[in-house]
C-alpha positions as a printed NumPy array, in Angstrom:
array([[-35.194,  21.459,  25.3  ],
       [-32.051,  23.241,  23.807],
       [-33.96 ,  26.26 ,  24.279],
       [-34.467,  26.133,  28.001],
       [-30.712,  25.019,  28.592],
       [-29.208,  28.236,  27.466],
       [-32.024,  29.9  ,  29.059],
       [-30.616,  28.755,  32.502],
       [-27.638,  28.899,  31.591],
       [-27.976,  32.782,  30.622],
       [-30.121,  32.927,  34.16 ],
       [-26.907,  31.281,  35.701],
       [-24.161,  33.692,  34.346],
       [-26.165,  36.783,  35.082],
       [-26.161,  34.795,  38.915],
       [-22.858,  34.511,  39.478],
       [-21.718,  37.679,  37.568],
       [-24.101,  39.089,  40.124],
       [-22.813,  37.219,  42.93 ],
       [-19.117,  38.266,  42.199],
       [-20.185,  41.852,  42.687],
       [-22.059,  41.18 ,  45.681],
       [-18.735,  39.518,  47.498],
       [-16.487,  42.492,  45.663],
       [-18.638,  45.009,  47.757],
       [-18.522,  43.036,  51.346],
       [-14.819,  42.959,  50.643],
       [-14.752,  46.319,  50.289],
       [-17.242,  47.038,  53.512],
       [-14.833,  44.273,  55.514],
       [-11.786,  46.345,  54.463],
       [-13.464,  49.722,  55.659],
       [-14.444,  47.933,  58.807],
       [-10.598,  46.566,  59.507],
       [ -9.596,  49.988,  58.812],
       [-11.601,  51.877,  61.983],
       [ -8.449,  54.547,  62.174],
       [ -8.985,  55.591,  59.089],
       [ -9.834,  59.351,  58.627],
       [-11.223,  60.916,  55.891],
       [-10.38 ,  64.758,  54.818],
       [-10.029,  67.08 ,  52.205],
       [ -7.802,  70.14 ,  52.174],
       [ -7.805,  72.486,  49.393],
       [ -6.578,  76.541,  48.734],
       [ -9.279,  79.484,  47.875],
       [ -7.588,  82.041,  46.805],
       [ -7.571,  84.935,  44.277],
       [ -4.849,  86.81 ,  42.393],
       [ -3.693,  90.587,  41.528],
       [ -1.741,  90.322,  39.281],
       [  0.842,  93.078,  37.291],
       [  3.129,  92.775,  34.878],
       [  4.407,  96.471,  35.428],
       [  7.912,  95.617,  36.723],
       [  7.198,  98.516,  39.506],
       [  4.289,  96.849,  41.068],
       [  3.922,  93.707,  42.997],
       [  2.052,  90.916,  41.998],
       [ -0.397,  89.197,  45.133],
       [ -1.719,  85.84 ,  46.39 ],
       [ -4.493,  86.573,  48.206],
       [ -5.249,  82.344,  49.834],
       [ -7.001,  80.261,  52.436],
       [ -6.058,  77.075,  53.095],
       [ -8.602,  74.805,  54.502],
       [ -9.377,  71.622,  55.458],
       [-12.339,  69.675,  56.123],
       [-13.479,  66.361,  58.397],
       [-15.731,  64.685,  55.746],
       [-15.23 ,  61.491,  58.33 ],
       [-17.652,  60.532,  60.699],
       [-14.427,  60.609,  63.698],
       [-13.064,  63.53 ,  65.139],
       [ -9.162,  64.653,  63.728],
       [ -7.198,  64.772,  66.373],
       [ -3.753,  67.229,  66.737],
       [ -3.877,  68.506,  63.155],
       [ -1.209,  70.849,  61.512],
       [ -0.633,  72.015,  58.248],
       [  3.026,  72.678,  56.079],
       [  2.207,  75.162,  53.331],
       [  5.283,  74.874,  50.801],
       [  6.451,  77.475,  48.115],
       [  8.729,  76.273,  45.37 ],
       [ 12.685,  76.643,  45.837],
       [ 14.001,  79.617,  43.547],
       [ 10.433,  80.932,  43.227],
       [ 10.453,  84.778,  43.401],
       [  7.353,  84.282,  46.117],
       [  7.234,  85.559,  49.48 ],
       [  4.64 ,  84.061,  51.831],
       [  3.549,  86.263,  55.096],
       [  0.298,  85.147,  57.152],
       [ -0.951,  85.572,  60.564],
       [  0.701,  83.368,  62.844],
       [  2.881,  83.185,  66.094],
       [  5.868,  81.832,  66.905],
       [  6.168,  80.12 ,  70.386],
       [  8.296,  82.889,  72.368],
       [  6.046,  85.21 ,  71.815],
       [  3.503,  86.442,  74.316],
       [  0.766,  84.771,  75.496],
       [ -1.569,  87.226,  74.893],
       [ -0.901,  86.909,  71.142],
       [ -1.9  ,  83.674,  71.338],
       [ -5.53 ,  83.599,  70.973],
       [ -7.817,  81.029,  70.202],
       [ -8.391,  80.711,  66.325],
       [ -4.743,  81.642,  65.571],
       [ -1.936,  80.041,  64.131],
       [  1.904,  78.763,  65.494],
       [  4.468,  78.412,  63.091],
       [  6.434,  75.336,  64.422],
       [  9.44 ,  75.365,  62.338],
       [ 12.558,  77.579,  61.764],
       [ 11.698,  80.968,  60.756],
       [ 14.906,  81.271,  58.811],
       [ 12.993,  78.403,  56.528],
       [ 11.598,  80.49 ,  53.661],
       [ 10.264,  77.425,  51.602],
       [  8.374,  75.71 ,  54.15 ],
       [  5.465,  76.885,  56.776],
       [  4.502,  74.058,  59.508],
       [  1.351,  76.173,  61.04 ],
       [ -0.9  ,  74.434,  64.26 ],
       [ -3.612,  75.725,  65.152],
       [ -3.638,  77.713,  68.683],
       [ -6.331,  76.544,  71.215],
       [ -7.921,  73.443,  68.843],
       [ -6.518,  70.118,  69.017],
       [ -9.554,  68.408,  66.783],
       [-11.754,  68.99 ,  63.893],
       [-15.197,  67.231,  64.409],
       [-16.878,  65.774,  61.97 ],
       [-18.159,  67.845,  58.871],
       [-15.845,  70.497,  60.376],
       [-13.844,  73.043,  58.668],
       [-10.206,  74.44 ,  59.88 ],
       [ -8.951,  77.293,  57.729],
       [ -5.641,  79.099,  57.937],
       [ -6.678,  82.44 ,  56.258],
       [ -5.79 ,  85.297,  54.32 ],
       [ -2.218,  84.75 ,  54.337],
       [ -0.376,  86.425,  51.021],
       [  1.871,  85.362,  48.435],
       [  3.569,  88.372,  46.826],
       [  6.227,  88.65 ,  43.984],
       [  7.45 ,  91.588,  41.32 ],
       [  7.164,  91.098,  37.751],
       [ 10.341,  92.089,  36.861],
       [ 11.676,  88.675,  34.589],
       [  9.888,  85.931,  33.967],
       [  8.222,  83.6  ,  36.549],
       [  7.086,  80.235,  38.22 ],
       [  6.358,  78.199,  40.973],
       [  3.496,  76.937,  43.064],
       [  2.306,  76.873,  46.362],
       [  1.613,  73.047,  47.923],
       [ -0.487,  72.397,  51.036],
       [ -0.095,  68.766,  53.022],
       [ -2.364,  68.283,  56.351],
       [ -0.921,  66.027,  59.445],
       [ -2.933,  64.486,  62.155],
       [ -2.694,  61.733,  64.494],
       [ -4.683,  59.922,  62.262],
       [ -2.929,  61.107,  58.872],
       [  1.044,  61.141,  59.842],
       [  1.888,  60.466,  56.552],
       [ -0.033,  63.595,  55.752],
       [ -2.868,  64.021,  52.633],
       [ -1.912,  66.489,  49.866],
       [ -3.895,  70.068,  49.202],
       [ -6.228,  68.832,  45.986],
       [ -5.738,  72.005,  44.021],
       [ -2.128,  73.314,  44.737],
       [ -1.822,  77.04 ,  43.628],
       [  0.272,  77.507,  40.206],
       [  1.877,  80.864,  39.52 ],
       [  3.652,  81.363,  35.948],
       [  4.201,  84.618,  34.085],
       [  6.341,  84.981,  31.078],
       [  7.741,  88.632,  30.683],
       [  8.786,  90.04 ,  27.25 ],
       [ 11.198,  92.285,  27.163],
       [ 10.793,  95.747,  24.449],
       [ 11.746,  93.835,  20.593],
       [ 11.15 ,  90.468,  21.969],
       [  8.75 ,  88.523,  19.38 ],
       [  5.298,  87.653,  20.563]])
């Protein structure tokens, strides 16, 4: 009989263990379902790089920044801040608008810059003529350029955050764009 008691026993561990995991997942399904503003996105660079270390020539950033509705709810009012390091030799230009500017620059597809232009660190960019991304959606701010000279050693990176009515905390870029370069001067040791 000793024999059959562990036998249930083992039969009435493997129960409960399995019974735990069951009421771990409807936990998890309740919490999703208290959650119904919740938004789900992913923003991320593309980008490739020309890069010289021939103190005459710049260096370039060629980037994208994009983000994407992975949700199954429309993002509403979303705007992007693409950051550049302070003290980093970068300079960021892209295609975008300011609000005084004509109308007739502002097509749809484009891009307002929303905060001071004086700001050299920081680029708060909505998009002109789209106030949501739908579900399995893509917004992209493209081919703006990072561009720097080679002339003493560098570094810095370039951070992307996305804002929404959903996300006012914002969501960080996954892959923030790194830029470091060590130049050695004529009798400096390898």
């Amino acid at each position: 009989m000793e024999y059959d008691t562990i036998d249930v026993e083992a039969k009435m561990a493997k129960l409960q263990h399995e019974t735990k995991a069951y009421l771990d997942e409807i936990k998890k399904l309740v919490v999703e379902l208290n959650n119904p503003g919740q938004s789900d996105i992913i923003s991320y660079f593309t980008y490739s790089l020309d890069i010289s270390h021939d103190p005459t020539q710049e260096s370039l950033c060629l980037g994208s920044y994009h983000v994407k509705n992975i949700g199954n709810k429309s993002i509403t009012n979303p705007y992007l801040c693409i950051k550049i390091s302070k003290e980093s030799p970068f300079s960021f230009s892209g295609k975008y608008v300011y609000e005084d500017f004509k109308q007739s620059l502002k097509g749809p597809g484009g891009w307002q810059r929303i905060n001071e232009k004086t700001n050299k660190e920081e680029y708060w960019l909505k998009p002109l003529g789209k106030s949501s991304i739908e579900p399995n959606e893509i917004l992209s701010f493209s081919n703006f350029q990072i561009t720097w000279s080679s002339e003493k050693s560098y570094g810095g990176s370039i951070m992307g955050f996305t804002y929404s009515d959903q996300i006012e905390e914002g969501i960080a870029a996954v892959n923030p764009i790194s830029l470091n370069g060590t130049i050695l001067k004529q009798g400096d040791e390898k």
